[in-house]
N, C-alpha and C positions, 0 to 999 in steps of 0.2 A: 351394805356389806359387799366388797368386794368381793372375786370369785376369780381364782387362779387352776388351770387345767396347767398339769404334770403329764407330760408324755415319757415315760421309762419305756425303756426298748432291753430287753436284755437277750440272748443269743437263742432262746426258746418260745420265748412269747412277749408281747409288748400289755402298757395297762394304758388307760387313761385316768389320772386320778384329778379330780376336782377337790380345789382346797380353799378352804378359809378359815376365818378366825373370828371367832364367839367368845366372848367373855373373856379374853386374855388366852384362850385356847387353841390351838389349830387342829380343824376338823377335814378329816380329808372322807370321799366316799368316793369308790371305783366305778364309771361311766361307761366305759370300754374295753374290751380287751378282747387281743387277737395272738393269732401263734404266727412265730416265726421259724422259719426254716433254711434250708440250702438246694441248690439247685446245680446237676452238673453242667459247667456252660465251657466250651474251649478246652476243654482238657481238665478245668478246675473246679472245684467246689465253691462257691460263688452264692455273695446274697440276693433273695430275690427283691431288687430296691423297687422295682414299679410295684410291685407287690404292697411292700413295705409304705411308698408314700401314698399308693391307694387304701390302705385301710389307718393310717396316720389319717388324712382326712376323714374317712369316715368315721373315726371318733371324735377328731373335732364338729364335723357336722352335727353328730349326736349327742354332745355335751351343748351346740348352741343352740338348739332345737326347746332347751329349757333355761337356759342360765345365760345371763348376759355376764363373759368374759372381759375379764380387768387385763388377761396376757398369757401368753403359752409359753412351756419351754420343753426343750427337746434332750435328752439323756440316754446314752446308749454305750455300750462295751468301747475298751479302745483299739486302738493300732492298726486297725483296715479304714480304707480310703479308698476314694475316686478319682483320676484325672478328669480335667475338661479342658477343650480346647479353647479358643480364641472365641467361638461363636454362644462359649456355653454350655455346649454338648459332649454328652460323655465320649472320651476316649480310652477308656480301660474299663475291667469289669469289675464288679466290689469281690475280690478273690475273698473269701474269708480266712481267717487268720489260722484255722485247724490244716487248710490246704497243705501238702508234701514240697510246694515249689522253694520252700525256704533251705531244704534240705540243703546242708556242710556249706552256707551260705555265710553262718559264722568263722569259721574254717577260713574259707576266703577273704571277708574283710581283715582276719585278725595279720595272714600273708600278703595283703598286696597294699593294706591303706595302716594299720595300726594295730596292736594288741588289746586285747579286750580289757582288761586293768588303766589305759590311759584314756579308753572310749567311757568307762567307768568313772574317771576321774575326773572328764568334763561332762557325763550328762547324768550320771549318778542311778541310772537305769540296772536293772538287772537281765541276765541274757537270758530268754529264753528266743524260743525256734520262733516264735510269730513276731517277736520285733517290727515293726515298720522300718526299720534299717534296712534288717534282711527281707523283708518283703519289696521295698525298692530297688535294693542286690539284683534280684531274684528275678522282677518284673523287667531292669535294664537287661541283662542278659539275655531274656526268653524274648523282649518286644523293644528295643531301645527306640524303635520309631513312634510308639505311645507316648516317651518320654519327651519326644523330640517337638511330636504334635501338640503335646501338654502346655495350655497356659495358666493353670492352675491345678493346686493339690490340697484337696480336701477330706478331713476326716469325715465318719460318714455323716455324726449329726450335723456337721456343717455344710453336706449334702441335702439333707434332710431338710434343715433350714430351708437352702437355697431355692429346691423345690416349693417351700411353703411363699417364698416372700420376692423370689426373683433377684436375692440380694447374696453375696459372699462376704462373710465373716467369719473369720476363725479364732477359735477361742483355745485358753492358755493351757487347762488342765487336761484335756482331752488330747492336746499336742504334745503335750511332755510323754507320752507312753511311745511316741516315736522314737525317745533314743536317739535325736538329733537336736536338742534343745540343749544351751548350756544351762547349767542347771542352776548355780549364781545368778546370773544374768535373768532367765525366767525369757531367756530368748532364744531365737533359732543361731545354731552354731554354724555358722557361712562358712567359717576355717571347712569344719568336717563337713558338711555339704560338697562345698569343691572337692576337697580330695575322694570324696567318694564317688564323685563324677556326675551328679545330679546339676539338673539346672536351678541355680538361685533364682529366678522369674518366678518360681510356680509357688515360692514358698512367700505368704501376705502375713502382714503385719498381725499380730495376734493381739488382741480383747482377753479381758480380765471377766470374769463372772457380773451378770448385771446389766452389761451391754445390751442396747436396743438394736436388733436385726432387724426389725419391718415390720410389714403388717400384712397378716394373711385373712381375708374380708371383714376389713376393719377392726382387728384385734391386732393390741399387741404383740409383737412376738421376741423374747427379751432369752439371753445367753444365762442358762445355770450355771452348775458345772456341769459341764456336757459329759465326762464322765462319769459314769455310773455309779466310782469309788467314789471318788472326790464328793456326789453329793451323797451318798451315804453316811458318809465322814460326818458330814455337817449334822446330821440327824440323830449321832449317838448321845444319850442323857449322861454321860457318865458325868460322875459322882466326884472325881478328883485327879489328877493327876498321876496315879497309880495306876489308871485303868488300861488295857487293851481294848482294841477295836479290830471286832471281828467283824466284816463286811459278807456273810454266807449267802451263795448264789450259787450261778453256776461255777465261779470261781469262791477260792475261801480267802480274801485279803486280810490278813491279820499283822497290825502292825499299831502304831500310833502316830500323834501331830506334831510337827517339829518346826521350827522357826528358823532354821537351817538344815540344807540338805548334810549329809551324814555319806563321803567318796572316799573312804579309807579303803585299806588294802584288806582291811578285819571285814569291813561289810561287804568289797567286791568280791570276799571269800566265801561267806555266807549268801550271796544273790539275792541282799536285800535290794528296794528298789524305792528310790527317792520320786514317787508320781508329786506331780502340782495339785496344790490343792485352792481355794478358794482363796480371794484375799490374800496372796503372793504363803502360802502356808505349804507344808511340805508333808507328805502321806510316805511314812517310812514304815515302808510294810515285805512281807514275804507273799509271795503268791504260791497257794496252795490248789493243787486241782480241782478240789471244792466236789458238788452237790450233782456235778457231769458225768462222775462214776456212778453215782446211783439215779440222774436222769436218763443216761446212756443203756444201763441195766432193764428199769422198767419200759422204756419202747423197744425192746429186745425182748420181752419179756409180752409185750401184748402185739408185737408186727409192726411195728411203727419205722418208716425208714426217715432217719434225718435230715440223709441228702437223695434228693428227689431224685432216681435215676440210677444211685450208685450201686443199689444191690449188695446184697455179701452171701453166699456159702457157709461163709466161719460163723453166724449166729445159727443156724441150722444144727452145725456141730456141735455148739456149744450144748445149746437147750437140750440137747437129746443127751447128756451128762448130764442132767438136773432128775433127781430121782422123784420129786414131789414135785416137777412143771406140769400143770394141766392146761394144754392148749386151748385156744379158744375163749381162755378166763381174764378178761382185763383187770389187773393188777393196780391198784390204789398204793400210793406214797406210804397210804396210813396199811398196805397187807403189808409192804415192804419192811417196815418199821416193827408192825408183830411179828413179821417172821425173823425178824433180826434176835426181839428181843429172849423169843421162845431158842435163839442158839445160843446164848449168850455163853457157853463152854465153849464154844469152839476157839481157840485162840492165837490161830494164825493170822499174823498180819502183814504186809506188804509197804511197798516205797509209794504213798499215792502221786509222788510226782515224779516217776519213769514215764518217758518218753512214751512209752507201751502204751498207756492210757490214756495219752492224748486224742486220738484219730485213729481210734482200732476199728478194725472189720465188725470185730465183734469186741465189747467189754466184756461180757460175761467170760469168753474167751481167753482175754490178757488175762482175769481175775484167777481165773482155774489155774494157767500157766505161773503163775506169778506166785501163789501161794504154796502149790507142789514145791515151787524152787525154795520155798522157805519151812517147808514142813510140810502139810497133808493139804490133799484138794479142795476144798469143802466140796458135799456131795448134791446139798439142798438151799433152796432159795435165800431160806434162814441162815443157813452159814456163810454163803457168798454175803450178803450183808450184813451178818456181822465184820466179817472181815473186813468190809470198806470202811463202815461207823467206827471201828476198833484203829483201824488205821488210818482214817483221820483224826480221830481224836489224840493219838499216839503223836501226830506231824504239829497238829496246833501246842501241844506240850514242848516238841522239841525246840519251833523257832520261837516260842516265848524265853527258854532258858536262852538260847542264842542273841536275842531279841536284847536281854537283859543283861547280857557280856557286853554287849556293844555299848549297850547306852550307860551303862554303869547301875542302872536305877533296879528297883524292886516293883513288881509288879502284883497288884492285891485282888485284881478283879477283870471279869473279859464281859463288854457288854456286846453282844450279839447282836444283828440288824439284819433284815435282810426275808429273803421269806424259808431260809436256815433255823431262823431263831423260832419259828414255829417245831420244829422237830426235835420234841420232850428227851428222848432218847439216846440221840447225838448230843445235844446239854449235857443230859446228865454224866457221861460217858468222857465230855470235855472237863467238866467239873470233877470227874475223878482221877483222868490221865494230870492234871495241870494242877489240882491240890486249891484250884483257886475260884470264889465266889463268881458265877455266872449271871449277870442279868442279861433276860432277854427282848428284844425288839425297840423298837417301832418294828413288826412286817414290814410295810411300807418305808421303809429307810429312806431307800434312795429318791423313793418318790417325793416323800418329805423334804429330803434337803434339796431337793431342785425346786418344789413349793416356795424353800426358804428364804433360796434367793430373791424369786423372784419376788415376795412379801417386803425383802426387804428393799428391792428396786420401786416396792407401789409404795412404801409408807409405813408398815403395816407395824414395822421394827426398826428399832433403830440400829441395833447390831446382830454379829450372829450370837452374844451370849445372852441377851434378852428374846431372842427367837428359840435358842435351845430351852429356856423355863418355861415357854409355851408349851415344848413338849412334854415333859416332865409332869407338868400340872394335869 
């Protein structure tokens, strides 16, 4: 019986999932897992990657300690990247993607290189502030001698990789969140490259899902979808062609698969976003702030600082507005969740995807300000979380109607993935904003579909729709 190790990295914490297959089954069981964080380095909020490829290893160490591995694969958020020079070596810092350095960065390219509707129309991306567009913007202006020094550009698990096997390869669906990919083509757009004034050298030939990167002490080590969506994607059961796919993390990607990308002037109005998905397939989804408003809440909530260093004031303020906060009390997902559901009057709700909530001082903060401006403050734990649960559920409602203008189609069901679809509450909340049957999980989503690739790099499947009745069963 073969034995595949899942490395998911997601922007809070990472797993290591050990996967195989029994009886036509795939059984995954978690090995490792560690938290990830930010660290202020240069002015920036910034990942910590030694960090990061020292406890990567130390869950490989400890998954080979019992289990002789058939192959690893690496899975992580998109749009932040690494430079390396000529010898290897890093030249730039992994800025994280919540950083402020992208600021009116879109503003800029849309005035000096093109209009956001034609950058839309060849790479089919949607805009928001963390783009790797505007983070390369951003990085030429503040450091163009990084750029200069640069002989390659790597997203991070292709960092990740690289650290594990000594090898550079960049793979297709984790590159398409750059925003510099034609979207047709399923290659990098050199036209907008030039004009945006990056160097074409740093940008390598890109790999499809599958691909063999190396070997990190004598194991395989084989290319999922390196993002986190894309293998998510792969892992949802659904039941028919009717259904959504809600990817619930720290982001909420809800959208469906498409066999072409979808660059009308209707969707670049909507800020849908055509991500690569496996097997040249296309991930036509909205991105939703997701499960950050209420991660961001509870370490606010028990003292937990995100970014190492950065400190804030504004959570001080906020919690001292909280009529039922008992300091010193660490707070569980699952108080979070009773205390929502003991508000469930309260029903003021908010835009979960204003800029506000992206990289607040304080969440709790934005949330008080935010809801005043639409009606009453909430006063108490339980009401700030309903307000979030109520208005994300309200947001997954609106872009499936949007969702459903676009594509013409009717949609009957949203199967949830992710470790979202554990939280009874937000379901049920989604099932009653959207009027439409919920099933929920695999947890494991994404871990699974990065598994599934690589199953079906060892054998294991012949396709991904004989790997998806694995799950199912």
């Amino acid at each position: 019986m073969k034995k595949y190790l899942a490395i998911d990295i997601g922007a809070s914490s990472g797993r290591h999932i050990l996967g195989t297959v029994q009886n036509g089954q795939i059984h995954v069981e978690e090995i490792y897992r560690f938290d990830n964080g930010q660290i202020r380095k240069n002015g920036h909020d910034c990942w910590d990657v030694e960090k990061l490829v020292a406890s990567i290893k130390e869950g490989i160490d400890e998954a080979m300690k019992s289990h002789a591995l058939a192959s690893i694969g690496i899975d992580t958020w998109g749009v932040d990247f690494v430079l390396l020079d000529e010898r290897g070596e890093l030249c730039s810092d992994a800025v994280a993607y919540r950083d402020a350095r992208t600021a009116n960065a879109d503003i800029e390219i849309e005035a000096a290189v093109m209009r956001f509707e034609e950058l839309y129309s060849r790479t089919g991306i949607q805009k928001t502030s963390f783009n790797t567009i505007y983070q390369l913007w951003a990085l030429k202006k503040e450091h163009p001698e990084q750029l200069e020094k640069a002989a390659h550009f790597l997203m991070m698990p292709e960092y990740l990789n690289y650290r594990l096997t000594g090898n550079i390869v960049h793979e297709y669906t984790d590159s398409s969140t750059t925003a510099l990919l034609d979207a047709a083509k399923k290659d990098w757009d050199f036209d907008l490259i030039g004009k945006l004034g990056l160097p074409r050298r740093i940008f390598g030939k890109l790999e499809m899902p599958g691909a063999e990167v190396g070997e990190y002490r004598g194991v395989k080590v084989v290319l999922p979808a390196m993002h986190d969506t894309a293998s998510a994607y792969l892992a949802v059961p659904a039941r028919d062609e009717s259904a959504v796919y809600l990817s619930s993390g720290t982001w909420s990607l809800l959208g469906v698969e498409n066999t072409m990308p979808i660059t009308s002037l209707e969707s670049c109005s909507a800020n849908f976003t055509n991500e690569g998905g496996a097997w040249g397939r296309y991930r036509y989804l909205k991105n939703i702030m997701g499960l950050w408003m209420i991660q961001s809440i509870r370490r606010e909530l028990n003292a937990v600082e995100y970014v190492e260093g950065r400190g804030s004031t504004a959570v001080e303020a906020a919690l001292a507005a909280i009529t039922d906060y008992e300091r010193g009390r660490k707070y569980s997902f699952a108080d979070l969740e009773m205390a929502a559901r003991g508000s469930s009057s309260y029903n003021v709700t908010v835009d979960v995807n204003s800029q506000a909530f992206m990289n607040p001082d304080s969440m709790i903060a934005e949330v008080l300000k935010a809801a005043a401006e639409e009606g009453e403050a909430p006063k108490t734990i339980g009401e700030i979380m309903q307000c979030v649960y109520s208005s994300l559920a309200e947001c997954y409602a609106s872009a499936i109607s949007t969702l459903s203008c676009i594509t013409g189609k009717i949609y009957t069901s949203i199967n949830i993935v992710g470790g979202g679809s554990k939280d009874k509450y937000l379901n049920a909340l989604t099932a009653e904003a959207t009027g439409l049957e919920v099933f929920a999980g695999p947890t494991e989503g994404t871990a699974i579909g990065n598994l599934i690739v690589q199953m079906i790099a060892g054998g294991e499947f012949a396709d991904l729709a004989e790997a998806r009745k694995a799950i199912l069963r």
